[in-house]
MARMI-63612 format. One record per residue: residue in one letter; x, z, y of N, C-alpha, C, CB in turn. Coordinates in pm, whole numbers, plus 50000, padded with zeros to 5 digits. Glycine has a CB too. Layout:
BEGIN
AXZYXZYXZYXZY...
//
This chain:
BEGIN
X495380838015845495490839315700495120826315632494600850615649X494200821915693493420806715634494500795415632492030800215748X495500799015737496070784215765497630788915719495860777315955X497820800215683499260804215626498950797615471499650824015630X497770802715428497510800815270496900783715258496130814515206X496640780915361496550763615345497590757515320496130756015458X499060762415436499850759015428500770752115310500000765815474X500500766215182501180768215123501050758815017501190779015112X502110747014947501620744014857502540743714735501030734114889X502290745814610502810743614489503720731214405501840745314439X504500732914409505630720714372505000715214243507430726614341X504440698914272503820695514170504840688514058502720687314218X504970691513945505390681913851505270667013847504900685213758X506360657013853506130644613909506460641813739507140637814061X505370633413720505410621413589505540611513610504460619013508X506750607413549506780585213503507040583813369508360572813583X506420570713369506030568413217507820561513194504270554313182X508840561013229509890560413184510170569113043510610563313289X510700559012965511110563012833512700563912790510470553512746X513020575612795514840569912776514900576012631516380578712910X516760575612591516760581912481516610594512438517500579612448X517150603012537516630615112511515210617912484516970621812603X514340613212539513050614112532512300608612384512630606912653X513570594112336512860585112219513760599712071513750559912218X515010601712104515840608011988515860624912084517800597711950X515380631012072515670645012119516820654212064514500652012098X517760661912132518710666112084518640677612021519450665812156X518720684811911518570701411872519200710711943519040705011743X518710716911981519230730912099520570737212026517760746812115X520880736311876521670739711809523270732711822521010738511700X522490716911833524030708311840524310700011923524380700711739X523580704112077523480699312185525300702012242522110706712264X525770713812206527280709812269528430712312193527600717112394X528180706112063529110702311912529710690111995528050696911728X531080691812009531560680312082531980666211959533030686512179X531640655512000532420647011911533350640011884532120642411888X533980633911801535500630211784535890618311857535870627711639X534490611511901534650600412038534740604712175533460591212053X534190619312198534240622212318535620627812340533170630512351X536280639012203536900653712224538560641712083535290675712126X539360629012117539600626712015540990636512031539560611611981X541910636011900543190645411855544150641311942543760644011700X544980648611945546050647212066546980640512013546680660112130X547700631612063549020624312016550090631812044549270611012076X550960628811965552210636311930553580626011955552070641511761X553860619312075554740611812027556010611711914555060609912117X556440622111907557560630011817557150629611659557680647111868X555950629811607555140636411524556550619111386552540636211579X556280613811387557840606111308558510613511329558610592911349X559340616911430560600623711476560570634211358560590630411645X559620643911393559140657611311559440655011175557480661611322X558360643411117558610642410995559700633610909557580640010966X560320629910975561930627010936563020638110956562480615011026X562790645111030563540658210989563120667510888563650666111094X562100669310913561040677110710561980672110650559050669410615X562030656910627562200650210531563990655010523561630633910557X564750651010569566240655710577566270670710521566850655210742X565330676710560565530691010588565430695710384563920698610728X564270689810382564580695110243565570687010138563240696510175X566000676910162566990667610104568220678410133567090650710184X568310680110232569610688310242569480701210159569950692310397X568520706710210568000717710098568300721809979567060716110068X568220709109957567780706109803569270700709697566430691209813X570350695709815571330690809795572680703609773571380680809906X572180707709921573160724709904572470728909806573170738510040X571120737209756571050746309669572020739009519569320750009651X572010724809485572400719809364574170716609393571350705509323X574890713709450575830714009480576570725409491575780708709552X576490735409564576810746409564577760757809504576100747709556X576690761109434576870763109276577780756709191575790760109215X577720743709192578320731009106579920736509157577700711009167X579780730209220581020729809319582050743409302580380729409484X581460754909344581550766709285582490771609198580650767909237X581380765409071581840767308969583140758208903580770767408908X583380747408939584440734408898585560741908980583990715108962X585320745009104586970754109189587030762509103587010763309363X586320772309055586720783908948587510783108855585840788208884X586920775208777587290766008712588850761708671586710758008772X588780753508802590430744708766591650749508857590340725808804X591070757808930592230767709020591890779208973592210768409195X591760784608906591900797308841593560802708830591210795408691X593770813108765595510811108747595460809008616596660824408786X596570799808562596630793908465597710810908357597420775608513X597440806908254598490813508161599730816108154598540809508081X600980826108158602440823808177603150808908101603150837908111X603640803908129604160791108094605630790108059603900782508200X606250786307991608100785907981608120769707898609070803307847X608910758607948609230751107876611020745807906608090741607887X611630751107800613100748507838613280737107901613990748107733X614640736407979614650721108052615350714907948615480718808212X615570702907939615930695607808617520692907792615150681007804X617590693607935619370689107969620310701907931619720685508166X619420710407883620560726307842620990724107706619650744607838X622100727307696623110721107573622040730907417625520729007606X621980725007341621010730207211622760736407150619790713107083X622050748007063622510755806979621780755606847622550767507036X622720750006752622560744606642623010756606554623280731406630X623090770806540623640784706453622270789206462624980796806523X622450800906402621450815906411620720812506480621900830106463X619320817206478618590819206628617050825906591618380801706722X617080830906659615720840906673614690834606761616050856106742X613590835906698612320830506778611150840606855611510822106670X611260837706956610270851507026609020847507075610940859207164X607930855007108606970854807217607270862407292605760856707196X606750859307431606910863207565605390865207582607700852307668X604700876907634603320881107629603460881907810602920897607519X602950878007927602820885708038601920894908038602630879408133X602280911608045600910917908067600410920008217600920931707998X601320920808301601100926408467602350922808534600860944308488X601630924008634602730920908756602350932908913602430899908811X602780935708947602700950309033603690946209171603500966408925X603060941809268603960938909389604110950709446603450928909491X603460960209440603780975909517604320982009472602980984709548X604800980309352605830992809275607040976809257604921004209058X606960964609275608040956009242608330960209058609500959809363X607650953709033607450957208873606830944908796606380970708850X607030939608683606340930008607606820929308460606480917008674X605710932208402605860937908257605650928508157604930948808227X606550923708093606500912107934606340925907840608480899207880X605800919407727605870925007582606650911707509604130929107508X607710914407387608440907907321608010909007174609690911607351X607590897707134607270903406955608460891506904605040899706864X609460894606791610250883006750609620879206609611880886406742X609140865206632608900857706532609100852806402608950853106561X610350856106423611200855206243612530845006323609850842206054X613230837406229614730830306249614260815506247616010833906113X615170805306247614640791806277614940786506151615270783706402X615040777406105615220769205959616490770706007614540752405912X617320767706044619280766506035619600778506026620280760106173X618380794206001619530805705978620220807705785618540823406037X620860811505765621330816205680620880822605609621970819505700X620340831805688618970846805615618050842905538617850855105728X618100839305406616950841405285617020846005230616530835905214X615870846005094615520862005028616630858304928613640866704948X617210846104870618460845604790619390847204834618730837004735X619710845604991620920855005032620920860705157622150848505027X620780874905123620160887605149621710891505280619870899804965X623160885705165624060892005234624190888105411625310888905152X623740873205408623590868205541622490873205652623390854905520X622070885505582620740889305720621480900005793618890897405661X622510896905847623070910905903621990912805998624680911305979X622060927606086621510928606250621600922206331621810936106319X620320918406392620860913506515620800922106653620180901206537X621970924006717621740928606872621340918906953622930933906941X619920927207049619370917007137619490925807307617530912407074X620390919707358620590922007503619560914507649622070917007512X620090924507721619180921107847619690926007987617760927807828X620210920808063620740921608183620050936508255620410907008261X620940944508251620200960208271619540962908394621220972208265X620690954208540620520951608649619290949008653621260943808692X618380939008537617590932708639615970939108595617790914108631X616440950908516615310960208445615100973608568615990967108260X614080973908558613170985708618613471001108552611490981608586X614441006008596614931016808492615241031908588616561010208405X614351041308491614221052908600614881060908558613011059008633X616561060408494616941068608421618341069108521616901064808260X619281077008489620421076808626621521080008621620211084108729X621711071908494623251056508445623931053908556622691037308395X625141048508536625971043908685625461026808661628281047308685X624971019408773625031009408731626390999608750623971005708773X626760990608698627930981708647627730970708670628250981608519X628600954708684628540943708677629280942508586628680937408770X629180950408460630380944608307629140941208210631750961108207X629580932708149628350925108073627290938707972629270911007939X626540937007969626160952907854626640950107725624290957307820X626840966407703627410969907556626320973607480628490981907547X625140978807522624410984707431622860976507479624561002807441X622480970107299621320966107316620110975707352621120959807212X618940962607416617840964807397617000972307265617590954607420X617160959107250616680961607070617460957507009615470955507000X617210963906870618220961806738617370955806623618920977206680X617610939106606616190938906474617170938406316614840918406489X616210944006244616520945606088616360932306076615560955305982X617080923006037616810906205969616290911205806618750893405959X617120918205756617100920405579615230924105569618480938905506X614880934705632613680941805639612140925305692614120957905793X612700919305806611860914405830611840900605683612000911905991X613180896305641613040887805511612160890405389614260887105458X612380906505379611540909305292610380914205300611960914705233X609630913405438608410919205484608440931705457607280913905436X609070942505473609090954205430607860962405557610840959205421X606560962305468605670970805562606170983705614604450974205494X607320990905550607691003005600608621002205746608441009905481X609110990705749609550987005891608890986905993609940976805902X609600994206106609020993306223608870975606321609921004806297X607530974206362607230965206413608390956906492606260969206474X608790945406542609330940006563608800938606716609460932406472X608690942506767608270945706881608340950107045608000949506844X608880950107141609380957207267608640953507381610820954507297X608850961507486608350956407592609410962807739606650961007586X609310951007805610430952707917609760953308090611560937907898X610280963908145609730959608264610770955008423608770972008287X610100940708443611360936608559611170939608632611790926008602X612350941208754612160944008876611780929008965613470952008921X611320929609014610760917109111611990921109227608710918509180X612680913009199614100911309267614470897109315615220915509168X614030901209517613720886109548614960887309652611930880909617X616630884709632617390885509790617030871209843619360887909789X617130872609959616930857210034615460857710095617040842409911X614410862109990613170852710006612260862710157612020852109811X612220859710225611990867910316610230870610341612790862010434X609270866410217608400865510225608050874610115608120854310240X608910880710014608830892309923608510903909974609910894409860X607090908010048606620917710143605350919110123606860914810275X604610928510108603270924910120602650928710299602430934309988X603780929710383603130924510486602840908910528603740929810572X603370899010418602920882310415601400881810348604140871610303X601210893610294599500890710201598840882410289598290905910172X598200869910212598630868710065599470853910101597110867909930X600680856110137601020846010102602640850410070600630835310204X602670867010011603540870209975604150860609830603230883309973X605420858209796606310856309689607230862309654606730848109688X607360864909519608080878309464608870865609322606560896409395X610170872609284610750863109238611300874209100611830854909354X611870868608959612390877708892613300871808825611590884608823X613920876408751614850867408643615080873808479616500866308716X614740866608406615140872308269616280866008212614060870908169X617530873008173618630869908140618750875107930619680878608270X618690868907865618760875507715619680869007640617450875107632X620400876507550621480871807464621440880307365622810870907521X621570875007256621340881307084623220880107011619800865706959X623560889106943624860890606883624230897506738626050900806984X625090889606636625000895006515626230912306545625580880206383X625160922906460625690931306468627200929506419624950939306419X628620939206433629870937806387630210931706404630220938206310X629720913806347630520906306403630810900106523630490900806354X629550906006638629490900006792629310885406772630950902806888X628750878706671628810860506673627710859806722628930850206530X627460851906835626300843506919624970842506789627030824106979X624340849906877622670843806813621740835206864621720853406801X621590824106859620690813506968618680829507013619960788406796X618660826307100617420828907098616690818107164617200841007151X615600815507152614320808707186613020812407170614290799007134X612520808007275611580814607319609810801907321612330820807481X609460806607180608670792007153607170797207169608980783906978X606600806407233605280810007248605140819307352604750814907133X604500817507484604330821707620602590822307634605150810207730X602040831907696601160839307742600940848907840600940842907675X599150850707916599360863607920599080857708069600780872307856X598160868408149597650862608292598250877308397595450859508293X598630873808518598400885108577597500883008664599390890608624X596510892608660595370888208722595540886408905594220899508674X595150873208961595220873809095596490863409154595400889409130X597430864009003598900859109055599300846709004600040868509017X599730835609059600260820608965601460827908964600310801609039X601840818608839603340824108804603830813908768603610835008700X604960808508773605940797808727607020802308639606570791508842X607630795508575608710799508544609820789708468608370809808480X611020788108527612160774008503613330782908473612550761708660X613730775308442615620774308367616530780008533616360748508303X616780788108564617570795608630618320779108704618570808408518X618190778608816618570765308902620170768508935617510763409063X621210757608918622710761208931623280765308879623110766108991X622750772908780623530783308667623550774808578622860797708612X624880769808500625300765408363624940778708275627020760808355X624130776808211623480787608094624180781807951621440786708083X625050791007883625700788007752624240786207697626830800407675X625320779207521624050771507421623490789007406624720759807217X622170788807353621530803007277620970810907414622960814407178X621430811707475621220820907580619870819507660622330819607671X619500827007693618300826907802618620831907950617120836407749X618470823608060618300824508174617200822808249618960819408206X615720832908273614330822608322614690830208458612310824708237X614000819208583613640823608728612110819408721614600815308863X611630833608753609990837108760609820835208912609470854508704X608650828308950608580829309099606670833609052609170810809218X606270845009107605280852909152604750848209323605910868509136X603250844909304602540837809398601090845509424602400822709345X600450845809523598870850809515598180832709442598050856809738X597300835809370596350825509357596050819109443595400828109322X595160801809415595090796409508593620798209569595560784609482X592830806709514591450809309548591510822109615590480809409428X592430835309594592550844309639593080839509770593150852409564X594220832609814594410829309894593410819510018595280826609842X591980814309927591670803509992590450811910063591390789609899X590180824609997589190839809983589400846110112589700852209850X590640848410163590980851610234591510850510368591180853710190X591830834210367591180827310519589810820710554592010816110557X589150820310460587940821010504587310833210575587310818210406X587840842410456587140857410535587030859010668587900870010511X588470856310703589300860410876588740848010945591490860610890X588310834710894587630826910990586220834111038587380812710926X585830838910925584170840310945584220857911029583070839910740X584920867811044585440875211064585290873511249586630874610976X586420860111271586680861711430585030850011486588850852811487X584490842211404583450837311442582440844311495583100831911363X582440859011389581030864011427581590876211517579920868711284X582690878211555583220887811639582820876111827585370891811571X583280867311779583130855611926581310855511961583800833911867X580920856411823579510855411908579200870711962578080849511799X579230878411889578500893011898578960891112059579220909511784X580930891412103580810891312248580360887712321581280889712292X579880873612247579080863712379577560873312425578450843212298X577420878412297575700886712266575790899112398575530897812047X577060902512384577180911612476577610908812603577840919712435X578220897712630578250890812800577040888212874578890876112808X576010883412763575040874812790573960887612813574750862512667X573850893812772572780907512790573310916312885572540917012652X574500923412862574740934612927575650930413065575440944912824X576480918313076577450916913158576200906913285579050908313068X575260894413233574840887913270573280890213314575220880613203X572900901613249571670906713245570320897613196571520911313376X570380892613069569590879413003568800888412896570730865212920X567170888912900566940898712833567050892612667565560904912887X567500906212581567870907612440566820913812397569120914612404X566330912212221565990924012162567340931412118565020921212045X566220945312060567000957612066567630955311915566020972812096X567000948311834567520945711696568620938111689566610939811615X569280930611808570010924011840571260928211855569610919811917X571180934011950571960944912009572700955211932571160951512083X572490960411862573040969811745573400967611647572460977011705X573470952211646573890945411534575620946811552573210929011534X576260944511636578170949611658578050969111638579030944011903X577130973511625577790988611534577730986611431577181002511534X576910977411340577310980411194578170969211150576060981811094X578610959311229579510951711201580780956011201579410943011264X581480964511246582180975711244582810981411132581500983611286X581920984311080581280991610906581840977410815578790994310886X580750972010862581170956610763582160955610719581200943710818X582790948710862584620946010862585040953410767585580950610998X585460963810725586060974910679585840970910538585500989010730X584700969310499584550963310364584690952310313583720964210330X584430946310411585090928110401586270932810338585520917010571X587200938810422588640938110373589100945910264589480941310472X588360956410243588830964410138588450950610006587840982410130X587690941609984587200932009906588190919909839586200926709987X589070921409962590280912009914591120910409806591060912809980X591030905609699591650909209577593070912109642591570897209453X593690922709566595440928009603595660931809725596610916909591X594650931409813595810935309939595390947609975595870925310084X596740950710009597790967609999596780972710074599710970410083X596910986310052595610998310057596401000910261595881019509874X595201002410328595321004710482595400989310530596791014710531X595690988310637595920981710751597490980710794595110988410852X598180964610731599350965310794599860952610782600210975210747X599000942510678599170926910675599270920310740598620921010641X599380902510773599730898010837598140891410892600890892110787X596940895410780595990890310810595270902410902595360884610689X595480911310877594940925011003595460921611143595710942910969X596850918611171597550919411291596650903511282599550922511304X596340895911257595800881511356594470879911324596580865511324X594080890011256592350887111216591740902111251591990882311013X591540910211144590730925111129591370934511235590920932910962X592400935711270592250951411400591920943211538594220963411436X592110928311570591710930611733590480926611720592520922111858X589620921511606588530917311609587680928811616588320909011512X588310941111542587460953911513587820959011684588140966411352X588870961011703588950966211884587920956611959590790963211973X587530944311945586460936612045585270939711992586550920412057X584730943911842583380949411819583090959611879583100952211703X584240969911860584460984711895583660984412060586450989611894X584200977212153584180974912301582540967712312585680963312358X582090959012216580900956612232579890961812196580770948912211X580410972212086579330982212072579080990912154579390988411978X580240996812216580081007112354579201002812451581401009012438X579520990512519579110984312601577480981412588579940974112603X577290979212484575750973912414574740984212426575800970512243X575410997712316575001011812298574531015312484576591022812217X575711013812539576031020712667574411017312775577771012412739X574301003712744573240993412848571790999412786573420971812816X571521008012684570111015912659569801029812759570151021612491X571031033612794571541046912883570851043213016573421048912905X571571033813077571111031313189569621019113217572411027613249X569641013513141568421003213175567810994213030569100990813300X566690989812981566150983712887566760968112887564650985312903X567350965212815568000950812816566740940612765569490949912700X565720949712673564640939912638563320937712770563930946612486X563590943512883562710941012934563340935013045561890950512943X564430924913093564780917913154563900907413213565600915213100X563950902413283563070889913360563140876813308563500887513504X564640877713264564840861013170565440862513035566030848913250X565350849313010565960849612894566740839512879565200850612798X567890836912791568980823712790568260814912727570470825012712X567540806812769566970790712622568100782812653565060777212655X567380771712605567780756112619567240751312732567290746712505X566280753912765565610748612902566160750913045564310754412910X566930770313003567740771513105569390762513101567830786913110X569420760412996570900754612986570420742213056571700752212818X569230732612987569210720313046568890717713191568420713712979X568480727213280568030730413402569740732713456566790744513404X570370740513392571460742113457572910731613442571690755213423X572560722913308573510710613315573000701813299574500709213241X572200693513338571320685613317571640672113218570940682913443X573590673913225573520663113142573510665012988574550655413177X573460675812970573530680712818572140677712789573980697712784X570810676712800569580674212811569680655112753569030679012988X569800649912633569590635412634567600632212633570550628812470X567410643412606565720639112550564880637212691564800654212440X564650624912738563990622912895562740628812840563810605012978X562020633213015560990638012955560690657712944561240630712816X561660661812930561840674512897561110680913020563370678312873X560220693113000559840699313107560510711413100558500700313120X561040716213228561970728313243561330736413326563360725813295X561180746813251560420758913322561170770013242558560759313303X560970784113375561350794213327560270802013266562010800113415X561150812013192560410824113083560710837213118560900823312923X559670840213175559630849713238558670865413179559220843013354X559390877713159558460887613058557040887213166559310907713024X556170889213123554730891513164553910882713271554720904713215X554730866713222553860855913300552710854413249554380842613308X551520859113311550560853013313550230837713379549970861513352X550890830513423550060821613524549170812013463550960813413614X549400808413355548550799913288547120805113266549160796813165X547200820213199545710828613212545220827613350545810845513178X545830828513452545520826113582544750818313614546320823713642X545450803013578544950790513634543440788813531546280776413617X543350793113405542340789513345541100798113375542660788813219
//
């Protein structure tokens, strides 16, 4: 016992009078492992320019589309709009120096599905060379005002004829309108043409919209009894159909006697309706090309998707349908020229990717796949598409831990 407990001895505390800093500056138990900005400094970013020159673009562009836009917008609205009905005689048509009646031409509509387009006629009064004043009364005979019957919209069931017409349109009182007689009926008519296009093989609205519809107004005025030529002219034009440019010239080839009226109307879709509507069908087969890819890439390739993803080609479906009903003028159903090369096979390839999409929840979770498509896999798999040296390529994989691992 004596020599176990002799044995034993106690680890003595060794002192030197060494002085260091810890000993001269002691550290606080509090901020002994507050790391500092010499030991712990910020990480470099080589890119960190890169970064902020794109900020910088990013809102310049920003900032450029939101103000442009709009602008822009609004100036196409603007100056391609459809302009007003227009008539200016050609100059080389022989003038008629007698009688003559002065009209407006009002456009109210134009109707490619019924082939219909409706003027209103108000007559203006006579020109300085008529005869008709209130001192001589005897010179206001009637005038008969004719109109090529052929080329009127008429639901009544007459034999039709190629003999010139006998019986006017209208019949105006000259005496009544000289003397302003308020008890007279308005001076007034309205005609509706047939959109009568032979030749034009684009007078269809299976061309929507790049259908053209064509018309012709033929008019000739006769003093009543005596059948003597009445000049008419036609010195005030108006009147929009909404959706449609309209032109309108001196009947091409036809020698038109002095007085007479011959117009060829050519009926057009607008140039914004038209410009409305290949955009649509671009943006239409764009997002039909991706949705498929959405669906090669998930369901054909097995690349995991979300589910919000995925169900996005059933209501595109829906969409479509309204896209098109949106189109200013074009004919009620499915039968244009923009359905057959845009809206039914695009809707048959949604149709097929929605099945397909829908179908891949039935049998297996597309969101819980093993991979996913990046850039990293693209650059791993073509390496030359990758210009940025440097790039680290790794896969993404659902429920990698390895990094929690390693730490």
């Amino acid at each position: 016992m004596g020599d176990n407990t002799s044995s034993f001895r106690m680890p003595q505390p060794q002192y030197t009078s060494e002085i260091t800093e810890e000993t001269k500056h002691p550290i606080p138990p509090n901020t002994a492992q507050i790391p500092t900005l010499a030991s712990n400094p910020p990480p470099k970013y080589p890119d960190i320019e890169h970064h902020r020159k794109v900020l910088r673009y990013w809102i310049i562009c920003t900032f450029s589309f939101l103000v442009i836009s709009p602008l822009l917008s609004v100036l196409l609205g603007v100056n391609l709009r459809t302009r007003d009905f227009a008539y200016t005689p050609d100059p080389a048509n022989p003038t008629f120096t007698g009688r003559s009646l002065e009209l407006e031409a009002v456009l109210v509509s134009a109707d490619p599905m019924n082939f219909v387009m409706t003027f209103d006629w108000t007559i203006l009064g006579e020109n300085v060379n008529s005869p008709c004043t209130t001192t001589a009364l005897d010179k206001c005979t009637d005038i008969n005002i004719f109109f090529d019957n052929n080329l009127l919209a008429q639901t009544d069931s007459s034999t039709r004829t190629s003999d010139p017409p006998d019986t006017p349109l209208f019949k105006h009182n000259a005496k009544s309108a000289i003397l302003m007689d308020i008890t007279a009926n308005t001076p007034t008519f309205r005609t509706n043409l047939q959109l009568f296009s032979p030749g034009n093989r684009e007078s269809s609205l299976i061309f929507y919209p790049f259908d053209v519809y064509t018309a012709e107004i033929f008019i000739f005025a006769q003093e009543a009894g005596t059948n003597n030529t009445v000049g008419i002219q036609i010195n005030s034009t108006r009147g929009i159909a909404v959706g449609f440019k309209i032109s309108a010239v001196d009947f091409p080839g036809v020698p038109i006697p002095a007085g007479d009226i011959d117009i060829f109307v050519t009926l057009q879709r607008g140039t914004l309706i038209r410009a409305f509507c290949i955009i649509c069908t671009i943006a239409v087969w764009l997002i039909t090309l991706v949705l498929l890819l959405l669906m090669f890439t998930s369901v054909v390739f097995g690349f995991r998707q979300k589910s919000e993803i995925l169900i996005v080609p059933v209501a595109t479906v829906f969409a479509f349908t309204q896209l098109r009903g949106s189109m200013p003028g074009a004919p009620a159903g499915f039968g244009d020229i923009l359905d057959f090369v845009g809206l039914l096979p695009c809707l048959a390839f949604l149709s097929i990717s929605a099945s397909l999409t829908l179908g891949a929840f039935i049998l297996t979770d597309p969101t819980k796949k093993p991979y996913a498509l990046d850039w990293d896999m693209l650059f791993e798999a073509f390496p030359i598409l990758n210009t940025k040296r440097g790039r680290v390529i790794h896969d993404k994989r659902v429920g990698d831990d390895s990094g929690q691992k390693d730490a």
